[in-house]
C-alpha positions in Angstrom: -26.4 42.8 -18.1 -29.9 41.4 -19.7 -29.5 38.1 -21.6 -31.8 35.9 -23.4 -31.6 33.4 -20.6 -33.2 36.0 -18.4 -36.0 37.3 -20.2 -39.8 36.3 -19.3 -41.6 33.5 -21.0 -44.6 35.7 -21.5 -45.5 37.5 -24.8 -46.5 41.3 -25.1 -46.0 41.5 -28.4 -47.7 38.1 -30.0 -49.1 36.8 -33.7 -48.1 40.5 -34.9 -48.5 40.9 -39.1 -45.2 41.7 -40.1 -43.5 40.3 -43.0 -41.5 37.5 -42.3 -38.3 38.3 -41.6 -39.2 41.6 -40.5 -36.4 43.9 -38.2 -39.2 45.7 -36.3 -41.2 42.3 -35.0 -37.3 41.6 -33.6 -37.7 45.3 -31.6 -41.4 45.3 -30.3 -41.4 41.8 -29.1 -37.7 42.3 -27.0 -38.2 46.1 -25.9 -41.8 45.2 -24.3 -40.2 41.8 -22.7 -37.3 43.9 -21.1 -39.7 46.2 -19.8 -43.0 44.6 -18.2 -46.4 44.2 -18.4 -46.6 47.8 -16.5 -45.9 49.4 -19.7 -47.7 52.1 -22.4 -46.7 52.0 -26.0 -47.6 54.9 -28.1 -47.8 53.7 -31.8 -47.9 56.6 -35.2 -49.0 55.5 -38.1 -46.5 53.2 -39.3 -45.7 49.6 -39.8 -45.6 48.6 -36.5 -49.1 50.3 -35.8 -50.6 48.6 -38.5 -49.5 45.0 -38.4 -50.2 44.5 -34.4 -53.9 46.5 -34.4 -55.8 44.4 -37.1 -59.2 44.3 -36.3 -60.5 42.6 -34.2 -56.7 41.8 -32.6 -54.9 43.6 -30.6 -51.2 42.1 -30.8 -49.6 43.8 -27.8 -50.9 42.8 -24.7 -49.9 45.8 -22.6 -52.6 48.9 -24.1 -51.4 51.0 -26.7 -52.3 53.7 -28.3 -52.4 54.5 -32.4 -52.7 58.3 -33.6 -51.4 60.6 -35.9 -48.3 60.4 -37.9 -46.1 63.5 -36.8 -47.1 63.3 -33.3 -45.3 60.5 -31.7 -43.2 62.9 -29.4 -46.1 64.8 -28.6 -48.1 61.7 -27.2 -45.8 60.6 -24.9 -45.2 64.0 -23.2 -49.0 63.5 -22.4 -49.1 60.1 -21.0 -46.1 60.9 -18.9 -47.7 64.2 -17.5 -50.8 62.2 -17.1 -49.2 59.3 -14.9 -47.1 62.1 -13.3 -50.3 64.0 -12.4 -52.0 60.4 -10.8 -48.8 59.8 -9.1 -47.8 56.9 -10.9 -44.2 56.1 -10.8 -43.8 52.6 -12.1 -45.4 52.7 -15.3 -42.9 52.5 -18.5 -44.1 55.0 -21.6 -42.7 54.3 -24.9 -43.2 54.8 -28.5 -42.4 53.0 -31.6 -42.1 54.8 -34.8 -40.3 54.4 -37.8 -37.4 56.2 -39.7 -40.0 58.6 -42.0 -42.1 59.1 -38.6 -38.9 60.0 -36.5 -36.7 62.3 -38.8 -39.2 63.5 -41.2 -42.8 64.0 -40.0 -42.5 63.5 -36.6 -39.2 65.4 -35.7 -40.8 68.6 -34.4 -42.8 66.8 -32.0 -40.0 64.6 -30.8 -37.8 67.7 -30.6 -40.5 69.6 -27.9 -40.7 66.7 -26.1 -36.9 65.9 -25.8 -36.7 69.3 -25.1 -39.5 69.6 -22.3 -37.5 66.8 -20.5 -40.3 64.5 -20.1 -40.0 61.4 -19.0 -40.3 58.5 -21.9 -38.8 56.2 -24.3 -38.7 56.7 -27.7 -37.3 54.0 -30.4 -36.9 54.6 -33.8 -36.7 51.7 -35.8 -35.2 52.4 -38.6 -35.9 50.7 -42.4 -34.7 53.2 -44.7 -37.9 54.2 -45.8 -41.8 54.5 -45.7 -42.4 50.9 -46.0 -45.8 51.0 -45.0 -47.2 53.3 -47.4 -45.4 52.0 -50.7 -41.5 52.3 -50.1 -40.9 55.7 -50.4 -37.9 57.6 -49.5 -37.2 58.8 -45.8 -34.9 61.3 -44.9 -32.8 58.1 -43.6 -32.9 56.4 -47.1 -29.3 56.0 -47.8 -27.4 57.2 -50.5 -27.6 55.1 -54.0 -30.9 53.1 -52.3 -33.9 52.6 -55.2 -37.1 53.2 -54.0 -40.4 54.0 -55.4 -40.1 58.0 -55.0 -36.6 57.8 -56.0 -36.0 55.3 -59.0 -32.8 53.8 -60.3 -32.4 54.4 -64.1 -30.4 56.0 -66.6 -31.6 59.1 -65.5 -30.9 58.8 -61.4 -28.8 56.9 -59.3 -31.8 56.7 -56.9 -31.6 58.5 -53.4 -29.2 61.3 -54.0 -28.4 62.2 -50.8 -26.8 60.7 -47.2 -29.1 60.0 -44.9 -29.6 61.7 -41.6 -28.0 61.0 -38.5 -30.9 61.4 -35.7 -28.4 60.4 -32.9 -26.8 63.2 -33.6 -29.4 65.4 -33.6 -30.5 64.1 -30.3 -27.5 64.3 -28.8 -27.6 68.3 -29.6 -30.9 68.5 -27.1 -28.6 67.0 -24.7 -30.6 64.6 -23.9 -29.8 62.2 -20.8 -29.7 59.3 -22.6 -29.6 58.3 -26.2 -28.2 55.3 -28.1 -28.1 53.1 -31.3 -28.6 49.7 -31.9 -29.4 47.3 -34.6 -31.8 44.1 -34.3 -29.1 41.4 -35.2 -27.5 42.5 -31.8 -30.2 41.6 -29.6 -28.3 41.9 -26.1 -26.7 45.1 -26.6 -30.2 46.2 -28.0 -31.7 45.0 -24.6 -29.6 46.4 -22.7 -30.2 49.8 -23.5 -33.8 49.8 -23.1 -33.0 48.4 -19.7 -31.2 51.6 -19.1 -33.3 53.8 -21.3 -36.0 52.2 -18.7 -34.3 53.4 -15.5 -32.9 56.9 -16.6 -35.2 59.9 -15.1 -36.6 62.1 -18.5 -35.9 61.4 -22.4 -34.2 58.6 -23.7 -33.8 57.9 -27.6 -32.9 54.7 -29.2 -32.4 54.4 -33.1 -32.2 50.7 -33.9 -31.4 49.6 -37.6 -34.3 47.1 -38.6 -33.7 45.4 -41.6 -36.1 45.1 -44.2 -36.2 42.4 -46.2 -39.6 43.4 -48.4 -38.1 47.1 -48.6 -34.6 46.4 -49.2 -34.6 43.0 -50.9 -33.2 40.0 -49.4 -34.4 36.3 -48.6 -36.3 36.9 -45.2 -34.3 34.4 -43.5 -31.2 36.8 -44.2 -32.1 39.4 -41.6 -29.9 38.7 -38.7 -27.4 38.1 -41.2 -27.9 41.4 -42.8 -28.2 43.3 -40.0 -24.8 42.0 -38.5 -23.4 43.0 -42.0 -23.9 47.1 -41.9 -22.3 47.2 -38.6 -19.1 45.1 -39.4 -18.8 47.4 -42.7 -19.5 50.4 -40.5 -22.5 51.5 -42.7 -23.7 52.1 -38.7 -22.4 52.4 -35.1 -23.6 51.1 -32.2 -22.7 53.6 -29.8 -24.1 55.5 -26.5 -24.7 59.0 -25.1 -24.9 59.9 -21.6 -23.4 62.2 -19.0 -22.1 64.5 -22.2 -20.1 61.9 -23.2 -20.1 59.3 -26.3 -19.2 55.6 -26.0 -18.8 53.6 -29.2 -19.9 50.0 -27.8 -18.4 47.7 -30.7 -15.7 49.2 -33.2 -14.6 46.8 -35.6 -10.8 46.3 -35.8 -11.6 46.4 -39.9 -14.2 47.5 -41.9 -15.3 45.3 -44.1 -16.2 46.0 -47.6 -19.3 47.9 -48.4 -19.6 45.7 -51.4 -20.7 42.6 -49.5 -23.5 44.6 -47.8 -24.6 46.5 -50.6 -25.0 43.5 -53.6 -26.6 41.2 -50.9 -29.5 43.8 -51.3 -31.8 44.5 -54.4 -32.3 48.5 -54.0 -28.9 48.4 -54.4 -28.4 46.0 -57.3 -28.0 48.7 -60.0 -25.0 50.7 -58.2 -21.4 51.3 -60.2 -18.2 50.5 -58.8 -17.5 54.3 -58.5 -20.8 54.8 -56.7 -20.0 52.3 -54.1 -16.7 53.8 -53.7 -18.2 57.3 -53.1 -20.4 55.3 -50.4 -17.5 53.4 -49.0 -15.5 57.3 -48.9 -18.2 58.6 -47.2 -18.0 56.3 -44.7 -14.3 56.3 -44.0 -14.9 59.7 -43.3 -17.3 59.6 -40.7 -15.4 57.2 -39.0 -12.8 59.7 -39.3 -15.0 62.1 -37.2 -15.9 59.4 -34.9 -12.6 58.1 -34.2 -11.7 62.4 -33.8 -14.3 63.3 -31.4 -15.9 60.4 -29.7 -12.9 57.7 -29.2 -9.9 59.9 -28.2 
């Protein structure tokens, strides 16, 4: 088990752009400490590509690689072939892409490549939108969630619809590993790209990163917040591997959705029966999670 105590004093991910406060900073800089200097990030066009390759700095000290939006999955299915075909063996490939670049744009890439079985990381950090282009909706925005694509008003409750559940999905390539996490839990985070980094083929890790430009709260609020959507069970942190689900915190009570959802201003405008119909929705996934994953 990886704890802060153990990681290296040395920076790979240093002086990065971010917002303050930002979820995603939290990811990069503990990912690339658990996994070396001997390590290849593959960065879409995103947040995380854009605030750590400002000209003329380059914020990650280990090389990475900026290209197209939809083909995050894509890329790393070449730079594993390519080590594999130079005989490389200890060299870590990963990718960083956000929420819209995972389940939206990039989904068909990631698919083939889970699919191929080649041999790579892939973490999805997830803001609940396309913060780097404006705010837009994502397929992960979640339901009642303002954004500039998908306005509160008198007209709209703002994002209509639940958001998609990429663990899931990945779980139905039967993939040998695939997990989520969130950045306020930064040792269970760690320890799954410590395992992600020592499992033969795919792995997929989907880590809530709060946003505190995108979702509107106090920067200094982001541990806080994060903590906040799993103890209300607005997400899970759980594992696959060996065909088999394991739920690695279940809170003995959910806590209000309320708390979460008011502490936030894209959520501000929400009725009490529309934070009901999200608190519902949520008892009845953990309904289907208790069902099929804890039995």
């Amino acid at each position: 088990m990886i704890k802060m105590k153990d990681l290296t004093d040395k920076e790979y991910l240093y002086g990065h752009k971010a917002c303050p406060g930002c979820g995603m900073g939290i990811v990069g800089r503990l990912a690339t400490k658990v996994l070396g200097e001997k390590t290849i990030i593959a960065l879409p066009a995103s947040c995380m590509s854009t605030v750590t390759t400002q000209y003329p700095q380059m914020n990650y000290s280990v090389p990475s690689m900026t290209m197209a939006f939809p083909g995050t999955g894509a890329v790393l299915s070449g730079m594993s072939a390519g080590l594999k075909s130079l005989g490389v063996k200890d060299v870590n490939v990963i990718g960083f892409a956000g929420d819209g670049g995972t389940a939206d744009i990039g989904i068909q890439a990631l698919s083939g490549a889970v699919e191929r079985g080649d041999d790579f990381i892939y973490v999805c950090y997830d803001n609940e939108a396309y913060m780097n282009t404006g705010i837009q909706r994502s397929g992960m925005t979640p339901y009642g969630a303002t954004t500039t694509t998908t306005p509160s008003g008198t007209a709209s409750i703002g994002e209509k619809h639940f958001k998609k559940n990429m663990f899931e999905i990945m779980i139905a390539h039967r993939i040998p590993y695939a997990a989520t996490a969130c950045s306020s839990y930064t040792t269970d985070f760690m320890n799954k790209i410590e395992k992600a980094k020592n499992i033969k083929g795919p792995a997929y890790i989907h880590v809530m990163a709060p946003c505190p430009t995108g979702w509107g709260f106090p920067s200094e609020l982001t541990v806080e917040i994060g903590k906040m959507i799993v103890e209300c069970g607005l997400w899970y942190l759980a594992e696959y591997e060996n065909g088999k689900v394991k739920m690695n915190l279940v809170p003995k009570t959910l806590k209000p959705v309320k708390d979460y959802l008011m502490a936030q201003k894209r959520f501000k405008h929400l009725k009490d029966e529309d934070i009901k119909a999200i608190e519902e929705h949520r008892d009845s996934e953990w309904e289907l999670i208790r069902e099929n994953w804890m039995k």
